[in-house]
N, C-alpha and C positions, 0 to 999 in steps of 0.2 A: 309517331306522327299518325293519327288517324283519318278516316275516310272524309275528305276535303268536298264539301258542297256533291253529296249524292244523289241533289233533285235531277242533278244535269244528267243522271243515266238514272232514267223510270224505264226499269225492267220488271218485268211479270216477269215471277219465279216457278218453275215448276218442278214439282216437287211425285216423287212415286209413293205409295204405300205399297206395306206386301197383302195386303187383306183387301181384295176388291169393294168398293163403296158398297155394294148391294150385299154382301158378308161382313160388316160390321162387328165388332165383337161385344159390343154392346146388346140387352136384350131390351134395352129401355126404347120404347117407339120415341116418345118423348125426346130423350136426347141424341137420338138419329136425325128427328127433324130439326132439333137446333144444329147439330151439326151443319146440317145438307142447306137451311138455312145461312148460317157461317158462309158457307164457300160461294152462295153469290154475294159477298159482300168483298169479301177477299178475292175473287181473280179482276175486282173491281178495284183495287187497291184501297178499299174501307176499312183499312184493318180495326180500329176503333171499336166498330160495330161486330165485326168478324171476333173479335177478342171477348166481346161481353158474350157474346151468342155461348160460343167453347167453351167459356167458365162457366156457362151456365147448362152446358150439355155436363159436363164433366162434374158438377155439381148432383146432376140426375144419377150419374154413373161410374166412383171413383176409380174405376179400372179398366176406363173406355180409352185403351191407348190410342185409339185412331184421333180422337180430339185431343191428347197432351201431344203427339206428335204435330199436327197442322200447328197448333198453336204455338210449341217450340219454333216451328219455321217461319210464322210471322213476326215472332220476335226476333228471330236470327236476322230477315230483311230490315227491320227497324231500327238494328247495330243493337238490339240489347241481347247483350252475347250472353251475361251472366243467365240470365233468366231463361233465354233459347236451350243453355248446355245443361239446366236442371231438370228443364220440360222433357230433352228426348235421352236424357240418363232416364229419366221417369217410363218411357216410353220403352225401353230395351231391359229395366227391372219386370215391366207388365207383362209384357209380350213374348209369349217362348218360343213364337214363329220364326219367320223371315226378317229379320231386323236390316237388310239392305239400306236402305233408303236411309233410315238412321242412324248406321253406319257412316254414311256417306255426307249427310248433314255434319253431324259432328266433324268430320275429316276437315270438311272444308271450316267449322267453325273454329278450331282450334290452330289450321293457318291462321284466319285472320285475328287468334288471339295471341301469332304468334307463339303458340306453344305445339312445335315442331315435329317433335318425335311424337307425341298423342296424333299429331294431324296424321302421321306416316301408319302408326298404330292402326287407326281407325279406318283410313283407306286400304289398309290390306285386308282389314275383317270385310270390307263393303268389296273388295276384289274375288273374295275367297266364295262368296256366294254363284263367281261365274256369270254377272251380269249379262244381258244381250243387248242393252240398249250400247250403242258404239259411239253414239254422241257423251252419253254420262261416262263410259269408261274413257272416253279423251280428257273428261275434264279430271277426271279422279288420278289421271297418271301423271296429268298437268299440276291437281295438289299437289301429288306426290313428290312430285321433280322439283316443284318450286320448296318447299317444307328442306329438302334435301337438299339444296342450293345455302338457304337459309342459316343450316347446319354448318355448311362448310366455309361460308362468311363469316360465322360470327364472331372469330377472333379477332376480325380488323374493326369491331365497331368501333364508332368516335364518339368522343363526350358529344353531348346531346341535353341544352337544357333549355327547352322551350318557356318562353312566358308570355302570358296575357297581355297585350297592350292596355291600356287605361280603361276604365268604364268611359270615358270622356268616347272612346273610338267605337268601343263593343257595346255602345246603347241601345241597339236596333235588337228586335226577336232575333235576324239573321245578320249577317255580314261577311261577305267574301269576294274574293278573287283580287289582294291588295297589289297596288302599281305606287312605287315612292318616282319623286323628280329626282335628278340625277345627284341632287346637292342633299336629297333625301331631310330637306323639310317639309314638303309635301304629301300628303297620302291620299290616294284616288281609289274607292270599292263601292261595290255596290253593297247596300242596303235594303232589306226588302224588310215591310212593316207587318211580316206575319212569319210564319213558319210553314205554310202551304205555296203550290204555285198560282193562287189566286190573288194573292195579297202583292200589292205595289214594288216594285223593283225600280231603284233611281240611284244615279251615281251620287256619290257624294266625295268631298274635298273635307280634308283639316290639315292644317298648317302648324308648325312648329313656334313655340315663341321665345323670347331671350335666353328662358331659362334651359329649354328644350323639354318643355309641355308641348302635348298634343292639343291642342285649341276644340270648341266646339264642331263636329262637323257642319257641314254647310253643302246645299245643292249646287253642285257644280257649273249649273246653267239655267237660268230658265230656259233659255234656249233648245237646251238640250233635252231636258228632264220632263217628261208629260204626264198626260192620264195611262199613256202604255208603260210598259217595261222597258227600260234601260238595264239591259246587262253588261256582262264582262268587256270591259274595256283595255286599252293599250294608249301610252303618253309617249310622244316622241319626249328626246333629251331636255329637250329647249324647253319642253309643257306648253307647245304650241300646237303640238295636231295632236286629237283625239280619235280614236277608233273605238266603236264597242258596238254591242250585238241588238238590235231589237228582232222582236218574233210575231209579233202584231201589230197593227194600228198604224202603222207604216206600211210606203207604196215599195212594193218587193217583188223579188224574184221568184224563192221559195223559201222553202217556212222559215227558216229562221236567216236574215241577210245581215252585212255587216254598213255601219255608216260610217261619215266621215264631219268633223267638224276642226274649223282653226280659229287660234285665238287672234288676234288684234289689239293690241292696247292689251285691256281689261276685259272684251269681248267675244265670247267664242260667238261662231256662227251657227245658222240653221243650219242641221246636218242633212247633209243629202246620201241618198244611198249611193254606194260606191259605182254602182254601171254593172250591167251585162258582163265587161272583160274580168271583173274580179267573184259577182256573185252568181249562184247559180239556180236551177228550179229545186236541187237539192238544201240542205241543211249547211249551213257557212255558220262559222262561230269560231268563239275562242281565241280573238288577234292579236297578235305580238307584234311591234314594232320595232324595226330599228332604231338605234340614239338619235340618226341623221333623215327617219323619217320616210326613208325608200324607199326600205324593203318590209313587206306585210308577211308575216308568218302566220296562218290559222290554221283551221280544221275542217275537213270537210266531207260529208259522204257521197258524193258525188260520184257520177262513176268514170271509169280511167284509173281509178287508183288500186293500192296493193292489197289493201281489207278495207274495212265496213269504215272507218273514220281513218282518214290520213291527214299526214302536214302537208299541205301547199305552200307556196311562194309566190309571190307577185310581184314586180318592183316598177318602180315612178320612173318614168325618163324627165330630160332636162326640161321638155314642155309640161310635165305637171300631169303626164299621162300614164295608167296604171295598167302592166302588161296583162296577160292572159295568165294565171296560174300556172305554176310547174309544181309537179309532184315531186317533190324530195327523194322520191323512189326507193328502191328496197333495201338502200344503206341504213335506211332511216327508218321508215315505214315496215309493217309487217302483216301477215296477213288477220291480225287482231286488230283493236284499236290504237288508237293515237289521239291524245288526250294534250289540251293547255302547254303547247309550247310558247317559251319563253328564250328571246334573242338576247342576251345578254348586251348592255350598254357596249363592250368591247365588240360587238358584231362578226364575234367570229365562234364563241359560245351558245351552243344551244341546247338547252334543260326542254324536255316533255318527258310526258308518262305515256306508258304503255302497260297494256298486259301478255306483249306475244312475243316478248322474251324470257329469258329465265330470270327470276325475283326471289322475291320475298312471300307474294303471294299478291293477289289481284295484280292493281298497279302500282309499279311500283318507277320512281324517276330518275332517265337516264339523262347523261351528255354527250354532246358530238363536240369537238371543234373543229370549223373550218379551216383548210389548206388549199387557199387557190379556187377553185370549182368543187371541190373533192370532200368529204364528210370524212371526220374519221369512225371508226368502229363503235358504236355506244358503248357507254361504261356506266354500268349501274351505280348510283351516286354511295349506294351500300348502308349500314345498320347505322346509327339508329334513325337515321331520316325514313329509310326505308324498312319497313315490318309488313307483319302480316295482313296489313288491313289495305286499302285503297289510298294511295298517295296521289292526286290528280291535280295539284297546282303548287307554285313556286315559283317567288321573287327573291332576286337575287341582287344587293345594293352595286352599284358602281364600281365601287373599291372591293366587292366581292367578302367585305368582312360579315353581314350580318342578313338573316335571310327571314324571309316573311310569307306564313300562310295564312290557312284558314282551316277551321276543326267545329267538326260537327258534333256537339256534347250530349249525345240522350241523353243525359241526366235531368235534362234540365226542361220543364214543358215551356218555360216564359223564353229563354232563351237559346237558339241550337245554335248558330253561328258564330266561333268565338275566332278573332283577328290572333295570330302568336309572333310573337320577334323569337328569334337567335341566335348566336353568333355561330358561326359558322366553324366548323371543326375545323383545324388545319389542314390536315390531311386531303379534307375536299374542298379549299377554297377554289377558284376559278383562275384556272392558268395564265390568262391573262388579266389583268388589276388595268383599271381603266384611272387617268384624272380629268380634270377640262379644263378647256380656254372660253372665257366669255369676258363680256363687257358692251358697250355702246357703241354703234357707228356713227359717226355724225360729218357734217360738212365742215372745214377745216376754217371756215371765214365764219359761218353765221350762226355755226352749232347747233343750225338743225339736223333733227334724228333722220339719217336715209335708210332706205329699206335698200339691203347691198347682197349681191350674190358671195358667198364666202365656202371655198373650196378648199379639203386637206387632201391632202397629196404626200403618201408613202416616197420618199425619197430616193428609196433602195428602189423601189420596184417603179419608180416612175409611172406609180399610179393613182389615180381619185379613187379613194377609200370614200369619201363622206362631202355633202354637198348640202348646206340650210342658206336659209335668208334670212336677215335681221328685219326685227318687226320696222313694221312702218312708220308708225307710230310713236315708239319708243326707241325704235334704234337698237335694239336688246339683239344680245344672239351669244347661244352657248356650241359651243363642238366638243366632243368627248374625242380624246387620246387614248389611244389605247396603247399601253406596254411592248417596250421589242423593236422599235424601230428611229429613224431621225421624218419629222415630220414638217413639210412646208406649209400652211394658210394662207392664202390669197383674200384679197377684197377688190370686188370688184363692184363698179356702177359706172352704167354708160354717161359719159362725159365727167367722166373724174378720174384721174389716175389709179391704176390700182396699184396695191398695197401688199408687201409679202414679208412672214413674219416665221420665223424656226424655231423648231421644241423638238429635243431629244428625248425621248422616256424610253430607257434600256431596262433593259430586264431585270427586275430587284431592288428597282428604282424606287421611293412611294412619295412622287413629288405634289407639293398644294396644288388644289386649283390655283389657276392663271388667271389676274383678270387683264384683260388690255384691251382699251378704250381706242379706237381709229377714226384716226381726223384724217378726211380724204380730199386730197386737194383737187378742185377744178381743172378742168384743161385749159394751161393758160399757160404765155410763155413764164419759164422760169420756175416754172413747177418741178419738183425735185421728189425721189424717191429712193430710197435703198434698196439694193437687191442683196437680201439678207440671207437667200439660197444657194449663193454661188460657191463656190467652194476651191482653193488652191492648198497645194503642200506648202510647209515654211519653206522661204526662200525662193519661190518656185512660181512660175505665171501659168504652166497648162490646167485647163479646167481639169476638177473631176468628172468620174461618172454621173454620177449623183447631181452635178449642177445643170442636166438637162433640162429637169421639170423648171426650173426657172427661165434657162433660157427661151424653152418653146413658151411661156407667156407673154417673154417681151415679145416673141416674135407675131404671136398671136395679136398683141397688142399693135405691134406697129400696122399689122395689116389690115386692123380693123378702124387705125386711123392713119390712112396713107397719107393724110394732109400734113402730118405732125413730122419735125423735123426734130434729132435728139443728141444726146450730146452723152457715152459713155466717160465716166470718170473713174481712175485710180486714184486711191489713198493707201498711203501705209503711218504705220507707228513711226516713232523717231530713234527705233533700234537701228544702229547704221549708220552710214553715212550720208550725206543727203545726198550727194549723186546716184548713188546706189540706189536709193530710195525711189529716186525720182525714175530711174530707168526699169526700176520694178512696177514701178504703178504704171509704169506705160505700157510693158509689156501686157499685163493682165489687163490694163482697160483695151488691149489691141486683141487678146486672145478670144473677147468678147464680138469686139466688134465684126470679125473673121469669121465667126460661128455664123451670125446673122446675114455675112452677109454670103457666106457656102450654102446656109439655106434660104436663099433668095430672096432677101430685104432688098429694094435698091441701094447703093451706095450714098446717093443724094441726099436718103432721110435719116443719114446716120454717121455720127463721129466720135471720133472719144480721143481724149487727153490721160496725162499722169499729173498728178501736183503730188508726187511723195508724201511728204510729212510737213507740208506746208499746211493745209487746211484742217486741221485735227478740231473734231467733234466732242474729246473730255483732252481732261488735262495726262500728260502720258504718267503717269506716277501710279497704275497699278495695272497689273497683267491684263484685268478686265477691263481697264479703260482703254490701253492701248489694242487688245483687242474691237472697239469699236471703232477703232480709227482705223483700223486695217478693213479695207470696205469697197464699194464697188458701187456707184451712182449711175441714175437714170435723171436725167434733166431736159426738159424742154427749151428748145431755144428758140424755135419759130413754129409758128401753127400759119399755113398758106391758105 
């Protein structure tokens, strides 16, 4: 996997010779001053011009190794490795001096070719000279460690067979940094109309069709998309909020800030810069969103943190307001950089790169999963995703089966940016596999679309995992499931009843998307709803654990309309006797009623019955239906 969008780190390289500039081994005046010419073109990053100059110093003087070397190193920065590793072989045939420096270039060239033991090779010759710069022996020890890392990985690498998305996708000179919708018919990257950083940067969108083509791209927005640069961006689950980077032309913090834009309908909005709480006078980029929208993962150099670019965190409260930054800290963070993290749609996966761990060589990208508050330890995602070159971005679909970068091809002058799919090795798929639930919300009488608050709630832990709203508009709304637990939904909209609806996804599970469409009835008497979270042993009326998160809504619910009078009902199957039946449903619509009213509901706005197997909702003739009929009602009988 090669070096992923390297404009984002414009680094001046510098480079030593052993022959001082004013002892040249050349006796040509002539190609000293192309030389000397060269190098203001080159610490300028002109290499174009810096390249013509060299060939044509070196042209004056076939055995002027002080110009095959500069120009090995230019090429080395340009990713043309081949051509780099023949210039300073050329360079160390010529020269019967001090060959450090060259030494030292190749060590590192042949990490990022990848070929390991030459890299270890050749930093022992550039060690052996006794160097004193103590900045260049950190990094030489750092090839060396990482080359040797390298080494002793390589037996677990995983098939690895990357391929080109369509010309359809890869039109543009450049293209990167890709984000798919969770259903992964969608693809969202940026495109820029040149191969420099002068030329136009704009998101763009293409959509999948029957057959599962990638469609024409298309601008994402007018909206969105201007005479400035739109960079890297981040899609919540839903592909209703956008995030992404501009670095001019917009009113900001500093240099580079992040925005926000949401959809409506068919609509995204004018993006506004996010505020003071999220960006800073430093450098903000690189945003990863949660599936559910709340939590912001980016990059930043900003100061407080553990080295030069760290992950931050941000998260939305209920009012739609975005916290103050937390640094990930040193679980995560290191005192090198920290590169394009990405939050996995399961929200507890997180892929970025670094280079201030042990690798491959540059960066290379690791994972964390969360536990609670708690990160675990990174773990190098390992061969062949990661090599010797710079690995600095990475999409990872839903289902965790297939992965998506971006690769920078010098080969090529019309083209550098090339989009890649592939399927992801076994061995590294993503510990937890994500599915979802979507569909429309609408009013239960007139079937208009409502825009409804919709909550998922870990059952076990009796907590809000993830929290969206369905469009307004449309009534749309997706929530991602994540693997490992029993999960409850809620629907909520003020003056309608709300709605609760349960999904299992255990571990080893790989169940479809869900879709389910919610008709929400009015506050009106006779308004009825299931509480589809409650939970009893067979035979048996005490709650479980697990049926508090239900319980604490109604109770929330009643107290948010103390006017409303309600009516708990038991139902069972028709296994049994009907006495039996009926003295079961009463107990359990009584076990409910006794929760609400220990946690201090009045008793006035609240009653409950059993009708056994008198009222059954399917016909009892199979385990599943009769399972519906065993159940547990909420009904309106008076509103005061």
């Amino acid at each position: 996997m090669k070096n992923i969008l390297p404009l984002i780190f414009v680094t001046l390289f510098a480079f030593q010779i052993g022959t001082a500039q004013s002892r040249l081994s050349t006796h040509s005046k002539k190609a000293a001053a192309l030389y000397y010419d060269a190098d203001n073109f080159r610490v300028r990053g002109q290499y174009v011009q810096a390249i013509d100059l060299l060939e044509q110093a070196i042209a004056k003087d076939k055995n002027f190794h002080e110009a095959y070397f500069r120009l090995g190193v230019i090429y080395k920065a340009k990713g043309e490795l081949s051509k780099a590793e023949s210039l300073l072989l050329k360079v160390i045939d010529l020269n019967k001096g001090n060959n450090a420096a060259s030494y030292f270039e190749l060590g590192e060239l042949y990490l990022k070719q990848s070929n390991y033991n030459e890299a270890i090779d050749y930093i022992n010759k550039y060690l052996a000279y006794n160097p004193r710069n103590q900045a260049r022996i950190d990094e030489a020890t750092k090839i060396k460690s990482n080359a040797q890392y390298a080494i002793d990985n390589a037996s677990v690498a995983a098939e690895f067979n990357p391929r080109p998305l369509s010309d359809t996708i890869n039109a543009f000179p450049m293209q990167y940094f890709p984000v798919l919708s969770v259903d992964q018919k969608s693809i969202i990257y940026t495109r820029r109309l040149g191969t420099t950083m002068q030329h136009d940067e704009d998101l763009v969108i293409s959509t999948k069709n029957e057959k599962g083509q990638w469609g024409i791209p298309e601008s994402i927005s007018d909206n969105i998309n201007s005479q400035n640069n739109e960079g890297t961006c981040t899609l919540s689950a839903d592909g209703r909020t956008l995030i992404f980077t501009s670095c001019a032309g917009r009113p900001g913090y500093g240099s580079c800030d992040l925005y926000i834009s949401t959809k409506t309908g068919e609509v995204w909005s004018t993006p506004e810069n996010m505020g003071p709480n999220v960006n800073s006078m430093a450098w903000d980029s690189q945003p990863s969103l949660s599936a559910d929208g709340r939590r912001l993962f980016f990059i930043s150099n900003r100061s407080g943190g553990v080295g030069s670019r760290d992950i931050w965190v941000s998260t939305k409260n209920d009012n739609n307001v975005w916290s103050k930054p937390v640094n990930l800290g040193r679980g995560i963070n290191t005192v090198g950089d920290e590169v394009s993290p990405f939050i996995h749609p399961n929200n507890k996966t997180l892929y970025y790169a670094t280079n201030g761990l042990p690798g491959f060589g540059g960066f290379d990208i690791y994972y964390s999963n969360q536990n609670g508050s708690e990160w675990s330890t990174p773990k190098n995602l390992g061969a062949p995703i990661n090599d010797g070159k710079d690995q600095v971005s990475l999409f990872i679909t839903a289902d965790g089966e297939k992965g998506y970068y971006s690769n920078e091809d010098n080969s090529s002058k019309e083209r550098k940016g090339i989009i890649y799919e592939f399927t992801m090795p076994q061995s590294q798929r993503v510990e937890f596999k994500t599915s979802f639930v979507y569909g429309n919300v609408k009013d239960e009488r007139t079937l208009v679309p409502l825009k409804a608050k919709i909550e998922l709630y870990d059952l076990r832990l009796d907590q809000r995992i993830s929290l969206v709203g369905s469009d307004s508009i449309t009534g749309e709304y997706l929530m991602v499931l994540t693997e490992g637990s029993e999960y409850a939904l809620y629907i909520e909209k003020e003056g309608y009843l709300f709605q609760s609806n349960t999904f299992s996804y255990q571990l080893g599970e790989n169940p479809m998307p869900v879709r389910k469409d919610i008709l929400l009835s009015p506050l009106k008497k006779g308004a009825t709803t299931k509480l589809n979270n409650l939970f009893f042993e067979t035979d048996k009326y005490e709650l479980e654990d697990k049926s508090k998160t239900e319980l604490e809504k109604v109770i929330s619910f009643l107290r948010a309309n103390s006017n409303i009078v309600i009516q708990i009902s038991g139902h069972t199957d028709n296994v049994g006797s009907d006495a039996y039946n009926q003295v079961l449903s009463e107990k359990r619509a009584k076990s409910v009623y006794s929760y609400l009213i220990n946690k201090g509901i009045n008793p006035v706005q609240v009653d409950f019955i059993g009708f056994g197997s008198t009222e059954p909702v399917a016909p009892n003739d199979s385990e599943e239906n009769r399972q519906l009929n065993r159940r547990i009602e909420f009904k309106i009988v008076n509103i005061e």
